[in-house]
C-alpha positions in Angstrom: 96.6 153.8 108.1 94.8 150.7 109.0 93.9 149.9 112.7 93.5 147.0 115.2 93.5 146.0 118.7 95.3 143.9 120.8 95.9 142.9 124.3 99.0 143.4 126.4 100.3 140.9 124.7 100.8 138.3 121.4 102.2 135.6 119.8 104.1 136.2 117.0 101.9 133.6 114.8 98.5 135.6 115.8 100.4 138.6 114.8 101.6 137.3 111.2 98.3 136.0 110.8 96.5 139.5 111.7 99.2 141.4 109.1 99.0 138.7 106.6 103.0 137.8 106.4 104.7 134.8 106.9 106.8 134.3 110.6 110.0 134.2 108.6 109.2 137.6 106.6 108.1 139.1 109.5 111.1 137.8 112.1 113.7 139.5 109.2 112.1 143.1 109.0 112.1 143.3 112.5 115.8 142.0 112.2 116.6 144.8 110.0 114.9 147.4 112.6 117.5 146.0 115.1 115.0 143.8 116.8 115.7 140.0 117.1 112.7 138.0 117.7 112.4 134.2 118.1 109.3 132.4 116.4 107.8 131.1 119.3 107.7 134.8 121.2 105.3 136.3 122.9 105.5 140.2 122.3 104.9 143.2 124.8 102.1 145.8 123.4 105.1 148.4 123.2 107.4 146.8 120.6 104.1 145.2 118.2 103.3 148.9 118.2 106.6 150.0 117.0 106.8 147.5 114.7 103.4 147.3 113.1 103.8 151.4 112.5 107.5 151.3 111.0 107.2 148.1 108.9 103.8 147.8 108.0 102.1 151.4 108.3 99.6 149.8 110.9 98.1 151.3 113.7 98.0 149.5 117.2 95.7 150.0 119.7 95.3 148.5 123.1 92.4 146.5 124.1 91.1 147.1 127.7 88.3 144.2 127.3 89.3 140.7 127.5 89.9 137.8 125.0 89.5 140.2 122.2 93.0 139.7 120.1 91.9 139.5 116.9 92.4 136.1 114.9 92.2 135.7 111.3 88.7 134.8 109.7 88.4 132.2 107.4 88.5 135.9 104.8 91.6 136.5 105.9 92.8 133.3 103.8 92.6 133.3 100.0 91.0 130.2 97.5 92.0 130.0 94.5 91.3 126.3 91.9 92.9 126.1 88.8 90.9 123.8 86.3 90.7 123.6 82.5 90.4 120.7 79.7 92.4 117.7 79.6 96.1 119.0 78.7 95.2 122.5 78.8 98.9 123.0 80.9 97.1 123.6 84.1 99.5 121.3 86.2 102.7 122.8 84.3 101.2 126.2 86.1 101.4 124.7 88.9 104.9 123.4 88.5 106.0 126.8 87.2 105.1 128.6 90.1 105.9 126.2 92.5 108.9 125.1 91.0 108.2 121.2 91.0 107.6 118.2 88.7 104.5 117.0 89.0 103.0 117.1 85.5 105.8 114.2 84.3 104.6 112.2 87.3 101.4 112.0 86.2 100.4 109.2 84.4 99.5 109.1 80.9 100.3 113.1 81.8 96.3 113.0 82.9 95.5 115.1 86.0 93.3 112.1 88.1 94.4 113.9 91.3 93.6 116.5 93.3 97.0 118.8 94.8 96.7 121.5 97.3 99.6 124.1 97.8 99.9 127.1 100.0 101.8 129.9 100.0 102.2 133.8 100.7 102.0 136.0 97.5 101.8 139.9 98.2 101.5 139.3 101.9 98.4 137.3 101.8 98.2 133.6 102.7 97.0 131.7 99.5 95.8 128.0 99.2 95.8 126.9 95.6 94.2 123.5 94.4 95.1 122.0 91.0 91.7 119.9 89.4 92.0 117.5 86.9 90.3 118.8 84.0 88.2 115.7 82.4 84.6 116.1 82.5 84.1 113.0 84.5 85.5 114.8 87.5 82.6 116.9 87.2 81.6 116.8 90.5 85.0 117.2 92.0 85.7 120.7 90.1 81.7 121.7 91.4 83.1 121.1 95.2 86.1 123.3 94.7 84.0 125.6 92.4 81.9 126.5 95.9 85.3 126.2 97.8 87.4 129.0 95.8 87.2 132.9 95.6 88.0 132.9 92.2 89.1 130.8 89.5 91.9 130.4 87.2 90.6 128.0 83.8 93.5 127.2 81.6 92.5 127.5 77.9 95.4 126.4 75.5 95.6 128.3 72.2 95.7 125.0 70.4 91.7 124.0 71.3 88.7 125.7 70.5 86.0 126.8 73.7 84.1 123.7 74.4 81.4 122.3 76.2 83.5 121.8 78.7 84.9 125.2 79.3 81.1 126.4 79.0 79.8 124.3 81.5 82.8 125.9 84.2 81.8 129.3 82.4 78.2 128.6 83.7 79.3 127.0 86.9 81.2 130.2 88.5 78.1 132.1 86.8 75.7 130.3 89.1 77.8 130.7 92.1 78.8 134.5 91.8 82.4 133.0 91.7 85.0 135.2 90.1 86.9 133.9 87.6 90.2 134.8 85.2 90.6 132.7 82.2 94.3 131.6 81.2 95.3 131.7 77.4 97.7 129.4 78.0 100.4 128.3 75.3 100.9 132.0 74.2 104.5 131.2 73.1 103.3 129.2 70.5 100.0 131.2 69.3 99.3 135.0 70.4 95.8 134.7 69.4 93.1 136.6 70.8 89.5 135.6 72.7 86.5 137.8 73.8 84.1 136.8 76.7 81.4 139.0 77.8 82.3 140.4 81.4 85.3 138.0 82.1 88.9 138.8 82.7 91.7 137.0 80.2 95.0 136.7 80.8 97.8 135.7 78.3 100.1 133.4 79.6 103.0 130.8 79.4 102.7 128.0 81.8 105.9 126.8 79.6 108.2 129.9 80.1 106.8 132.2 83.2 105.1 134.7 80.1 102.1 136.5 82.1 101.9 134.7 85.2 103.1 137.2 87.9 100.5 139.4 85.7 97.8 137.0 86.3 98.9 136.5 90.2 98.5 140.2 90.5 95.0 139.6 89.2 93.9 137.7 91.5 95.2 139.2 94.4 93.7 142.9 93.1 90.6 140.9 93.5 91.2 140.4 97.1 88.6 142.9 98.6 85.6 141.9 96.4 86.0 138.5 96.9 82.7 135.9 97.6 82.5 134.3 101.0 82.7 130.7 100.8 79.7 129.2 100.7 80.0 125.9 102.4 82.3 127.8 105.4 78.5 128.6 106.4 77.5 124.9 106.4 77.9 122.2 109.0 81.2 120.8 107.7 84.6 121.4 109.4 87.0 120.0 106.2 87.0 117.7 103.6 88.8 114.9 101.6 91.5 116.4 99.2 93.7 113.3 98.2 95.1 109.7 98.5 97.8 107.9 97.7 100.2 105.4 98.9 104.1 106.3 99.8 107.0 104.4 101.3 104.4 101.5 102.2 102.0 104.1 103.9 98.8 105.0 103.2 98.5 108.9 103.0 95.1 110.8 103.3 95.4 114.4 102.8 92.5 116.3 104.4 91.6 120.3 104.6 90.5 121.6 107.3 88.3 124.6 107.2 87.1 125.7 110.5 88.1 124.6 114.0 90.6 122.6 115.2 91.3 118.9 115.0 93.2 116.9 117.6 94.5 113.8 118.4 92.1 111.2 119.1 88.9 113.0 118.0 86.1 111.7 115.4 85.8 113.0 111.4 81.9 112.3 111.1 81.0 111.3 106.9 77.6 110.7 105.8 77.5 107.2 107.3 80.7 106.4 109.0 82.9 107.9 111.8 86.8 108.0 111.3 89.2 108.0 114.4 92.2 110.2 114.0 95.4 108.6 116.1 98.2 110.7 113.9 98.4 114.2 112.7 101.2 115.2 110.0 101.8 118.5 109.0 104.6 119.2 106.4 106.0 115.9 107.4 105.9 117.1 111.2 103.8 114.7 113.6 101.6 117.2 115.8 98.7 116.9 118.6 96.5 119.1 117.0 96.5 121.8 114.3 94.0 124.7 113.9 92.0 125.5 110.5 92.7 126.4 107.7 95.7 124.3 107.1 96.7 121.2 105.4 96.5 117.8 107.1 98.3 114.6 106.3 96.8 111.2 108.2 98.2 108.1 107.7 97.6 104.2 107.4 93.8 104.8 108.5 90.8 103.7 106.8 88.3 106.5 105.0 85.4 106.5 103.1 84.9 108.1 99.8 82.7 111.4 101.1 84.0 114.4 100.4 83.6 116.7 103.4 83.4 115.7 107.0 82.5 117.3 110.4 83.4 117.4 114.2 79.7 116.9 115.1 78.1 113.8 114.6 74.5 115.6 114.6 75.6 117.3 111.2 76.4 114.5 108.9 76.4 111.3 110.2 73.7 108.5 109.5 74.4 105.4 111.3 71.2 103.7 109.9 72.1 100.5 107.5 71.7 101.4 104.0 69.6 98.7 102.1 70.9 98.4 98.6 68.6 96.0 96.4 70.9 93.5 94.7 69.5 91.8 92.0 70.6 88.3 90.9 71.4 89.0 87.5 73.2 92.1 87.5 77.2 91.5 88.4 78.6 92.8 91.0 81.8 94.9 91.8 83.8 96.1 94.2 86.0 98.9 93.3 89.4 99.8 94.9 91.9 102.5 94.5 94.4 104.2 96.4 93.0 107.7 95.2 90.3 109.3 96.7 89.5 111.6 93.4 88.9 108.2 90.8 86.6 106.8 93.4 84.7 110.0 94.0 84.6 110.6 89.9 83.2 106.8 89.1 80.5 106.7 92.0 79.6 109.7 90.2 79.7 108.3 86.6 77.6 105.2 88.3 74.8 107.1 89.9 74.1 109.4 86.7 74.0 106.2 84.1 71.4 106.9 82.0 71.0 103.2 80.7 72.4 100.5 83.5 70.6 97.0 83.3 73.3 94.8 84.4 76.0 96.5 86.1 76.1 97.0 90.1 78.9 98.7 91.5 78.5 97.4 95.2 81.5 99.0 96.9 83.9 101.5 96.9 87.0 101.4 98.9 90.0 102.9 99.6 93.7 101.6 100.5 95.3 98.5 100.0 93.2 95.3 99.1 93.8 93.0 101.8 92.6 89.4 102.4 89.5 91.3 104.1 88.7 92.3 100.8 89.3 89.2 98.9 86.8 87.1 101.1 84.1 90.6 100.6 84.5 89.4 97.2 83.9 85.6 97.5 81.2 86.0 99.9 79.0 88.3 98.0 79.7 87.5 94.2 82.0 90.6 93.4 84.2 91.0 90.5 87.4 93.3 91.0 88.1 96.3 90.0 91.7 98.0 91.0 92.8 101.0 90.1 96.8 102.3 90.8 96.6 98.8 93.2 99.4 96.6 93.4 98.1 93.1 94.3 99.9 91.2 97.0 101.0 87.7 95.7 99.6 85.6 97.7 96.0 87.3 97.5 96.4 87.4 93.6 96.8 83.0 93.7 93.3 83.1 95.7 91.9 85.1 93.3 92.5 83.3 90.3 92.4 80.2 92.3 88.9 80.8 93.0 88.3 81.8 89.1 86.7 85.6 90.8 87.2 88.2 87.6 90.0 90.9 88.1 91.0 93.6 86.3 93.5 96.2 86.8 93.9 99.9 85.8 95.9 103.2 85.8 93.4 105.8 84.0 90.1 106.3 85.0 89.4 107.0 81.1 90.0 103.3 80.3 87.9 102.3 84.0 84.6 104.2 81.8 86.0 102.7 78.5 85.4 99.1 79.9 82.5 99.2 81.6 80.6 101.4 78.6 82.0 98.8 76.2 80.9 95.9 78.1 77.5 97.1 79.6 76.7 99.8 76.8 76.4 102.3 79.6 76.5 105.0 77.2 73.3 103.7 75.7 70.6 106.4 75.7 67.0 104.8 76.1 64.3 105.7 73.4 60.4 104.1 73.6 59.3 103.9 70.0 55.9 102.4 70.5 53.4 100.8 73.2 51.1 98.0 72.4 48.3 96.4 74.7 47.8 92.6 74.9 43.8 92.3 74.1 44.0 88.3 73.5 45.6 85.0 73.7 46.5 82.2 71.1 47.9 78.8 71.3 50.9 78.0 69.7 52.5 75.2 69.3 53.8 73.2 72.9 51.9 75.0 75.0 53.5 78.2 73.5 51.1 81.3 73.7 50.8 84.4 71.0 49.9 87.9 72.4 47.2 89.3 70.3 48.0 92.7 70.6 47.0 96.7 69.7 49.5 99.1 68.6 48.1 102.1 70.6 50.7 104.6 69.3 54.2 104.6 67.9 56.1 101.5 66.2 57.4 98.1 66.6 60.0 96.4 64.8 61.4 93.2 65.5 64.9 94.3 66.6 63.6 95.8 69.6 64.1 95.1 72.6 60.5 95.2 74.5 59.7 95.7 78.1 56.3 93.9 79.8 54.4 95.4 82.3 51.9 93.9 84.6 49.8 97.2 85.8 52.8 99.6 86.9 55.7 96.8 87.9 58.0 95.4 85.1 57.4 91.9 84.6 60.3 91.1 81.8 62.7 92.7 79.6 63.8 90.6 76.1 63.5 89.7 72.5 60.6 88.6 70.3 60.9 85.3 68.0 57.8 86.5 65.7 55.9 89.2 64.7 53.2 88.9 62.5 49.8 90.4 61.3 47.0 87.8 59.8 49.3 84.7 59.7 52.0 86.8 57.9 55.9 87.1 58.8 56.2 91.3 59.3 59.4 93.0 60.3 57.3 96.2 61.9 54.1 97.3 62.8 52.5 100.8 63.0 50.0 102.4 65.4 46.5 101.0 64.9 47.8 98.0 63.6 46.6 94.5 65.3 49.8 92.1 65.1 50.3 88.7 67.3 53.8 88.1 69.2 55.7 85.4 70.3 58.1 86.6 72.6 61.5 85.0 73.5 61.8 83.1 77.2 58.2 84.4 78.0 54.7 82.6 78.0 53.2 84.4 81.2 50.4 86.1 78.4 47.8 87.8 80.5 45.5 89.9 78.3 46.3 93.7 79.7 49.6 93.6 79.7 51.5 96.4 78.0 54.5 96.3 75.7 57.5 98.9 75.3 59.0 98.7 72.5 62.3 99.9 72.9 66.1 100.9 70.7 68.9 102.0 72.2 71.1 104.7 70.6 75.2 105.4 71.6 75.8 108.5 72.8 
């Protein structure tokens, strides 16, 4: 029999919380001991006793020192994110268990979104986050990854285990996460996986087959969960979704520790937020205590993921200085969904080959004439993604010739800018050469006498010039030839002269990169 103390008295939401049952469970056993309770009571010692011993098998003991009721930990609640490959039936889980419709909402029936349900399975409070499953939301399933106590990763029957799956595999490795994989789309293939030391399930996301099974499963895993890790950290909650509905802007937020109230300040890494409305299932409240679910609406939020009460934890009011160079085009990116803008800032920063493109701001919410002049004022082309231009802001736009481009997938937000910036270009130096003299050519035209000190050069190649460490120029060469003769490539050792295209700043002791690009 398990045991706990209490004062003289309690609320029946402490004592739910303390048992693990929902109010309404609770209120109708004690109904059917002859005891009618309201939700908002506060109960005498004597009857929780009673009750606690009858229904639940509990011990109670009284407390003699003060403000010692116990309150659920943030153990006491239960993690769990579901993630898998694109179309791997993660969201139709969801849907099943739930009972909604969310997967034929979806567009292009592409998870870009994150969703965050709770619920009480076997008398324990669960919180259950659906992922999308590309790999460009990467960095979103890593947050959740350090967020869950265990993991559910949807497999269907009809793909093979890819890179993909073995990156998560390695993932919940790395954080001692436990984890249950899903063979999902058993009714159409019972086949059979092995995976050293991890737990599979056979399931129908489709029908129900196997899924109270694997629910079971993850609640028998319970006691030996992981502690979260970033509960330990300075953060308080963090960013789940956007989206727009009925004209309002919704922000849905988590909040993991403490408690947030009206008129306080969410602290990101470089801006403050003022909170002026609370919603909780719809409900507008003062104030709501963690963990829970919070809806905010019509207010302006950056795209960091987690946030804090305390401004000494996270928040950097210093300017950021972001070098913009002339020749690179500018963009400023909006979207009403906090996941896409999260997943491309990501994709931007990790660009292995990025010579042009500059992806100047990210933002959130409705564009609005305050955006439009951002745009004019410093060069920006537009990017919008699930926006819906007002009419009158569209005419400026095209008025003012600024380029515009809408979208619904982030797939085809990637697919443009790696076909029109080869950002899926992977760098490779084939050769360096050192300039060693100078020759006139033509109207005051110069050839670089140069030294192939290892590698090759060919005359496709791009080449890079360097003045000591800082690059000078990046382009094309006209000519290449060694002793007065056309030549399409020179080896190491060779001694070749170069004209080079848009560039007559020879200095003997410059060096040349030769350089090819290769498509990922």
């Amino acid at each position: 029999m398990k045991n706990f103390y209490i004062n003289e008295t309690i609320s029946v939401k402490e004592l739910t919380e303390i048992i693990g049952i929902s109010e309404l469970d609770f209120i109708k056993k004690a109904f059917f001991k002859g005891i009618i309770i309201q939700k908002n009571e506060i109960l005498k010692f004597e009857t929780v006793f009673f009750l606690c011993k009858n229904l639940f098998n509990i011990n109670v003991l009284k407390n003699n020192k003060l403000h010692l009721i116990l309150k659920p930990s943030i153990n006491n609640y239960f993690y769990i994110s579901i993630t898998g490959n694109v179309n791997s039936g993660k969201t139709t889980l969801i849907d099943f268990i739930f009972k909604k419709n969310i997967s034929y909402n979806e567009i292009g029936k592409i998870t870009q979104f994150v969703s965050v349900f709770k619920t009480y399975l076997y008398n324990k409070n669960i919180f259950i986050f659906d992922l999308p499953g590309h790999e460009i939301f990467n960095k979103i399933i890593k947050n959740y990854i350090n967020l869950s106590n265990i993991l559910f990763l949807i497999i269907s029957v009809e793909n093979e285990i890819d890179k993909v799956y073995e990156n998560i595999l390695h993932l919940t490795k790395e954080n001692n996460l436990n984890i249950i994989i899903c063979l999902n789309k058993i009714d159409k293939n019972n086949k059979n996986i092995f995976i050293e030391n991890v737990k599979i399930c056979k399931i129908s996301s489709k029908n129900g087959y196997g899924v109270k099974k694997l629910l079971i499963e993850s609640i028998n895993s319970f006691n030996s969960i992981k502690n979260i890790h970033l509960i330990e950290e300075n953060y308080n909650g963090f960013i789940v979704n956007s989206y727009f509905e009925n004209n309002n802007f919704i922000v849905t937020l988590f909040l993991l520790k403490g408690v947030l109230k009206l008129n306080n300040f969410l602290y990101f890494k470089n801006e403050k937020v003022f909170i002026n409305n609370i919603y909780i299932n719809n409900i507008f409240k003062e104030y709501c205590e963690s963990p829970c679910i919070v809806k905010v609406k019509n207010t302006h939020f950056p795209i960091n993921f987690f946030f804090s009460f305390n401004k000494n934890n996270t928040y950097n009011n210093e300017d950021i200085y972001k070098e913009n160079y002339h020749n690179f085009d500018n963009f400023y990116i909006k979207s009403d969904n906090h996941t896409i803008l999260i997943a491309i800032e990501d994709f931007y920063n990790n660009l292995k080959f990025n010579n042009k493109l500059n992806l100047l701001k990210f933002s959130l919410g409705e564009f609005t004439l305050s955006d439009f002049k951002y745009c004019l004022n410093f060069n920006c082309k537009i990017i919008l993604i699930n926006i819906k231009l007002n009419l009158f802001i569209k005419k400026q736009i095209i008025k003012n010739n600024i380029f515009y481009k809408e979208f619904d997938l982030i797939n085809n937000v990637i697919d443009f800018f790696n076909n029109e910036y080869h950002c899926n270009k992977i760098e490779i130096i084939t050769g360096e050469l050192e300039v060693k003299s100078i020759f006139p050519c033509g109207k005051n035209k110069k050839i670089a006498g140069c030294y192939v000190k290892y590698g090759y050069l060919e005359i496709e190649n791009i080449i890079k010039v360097y003045k000591e460490l800082k690059l000078i120029f990046q382009g094309k060469i006209n000519s290449l030839k060694i002793q007065d003769k056309n030549v399409i490539k020179v080896l190491q050792n060779d001694e070749c002269g170069i004209n080079i295209k848009n560039f007559n700043d020879i200095e003997t002791g410059l060096k040349i990169v030769s350089i090819k690009y290769v498509f990922k």
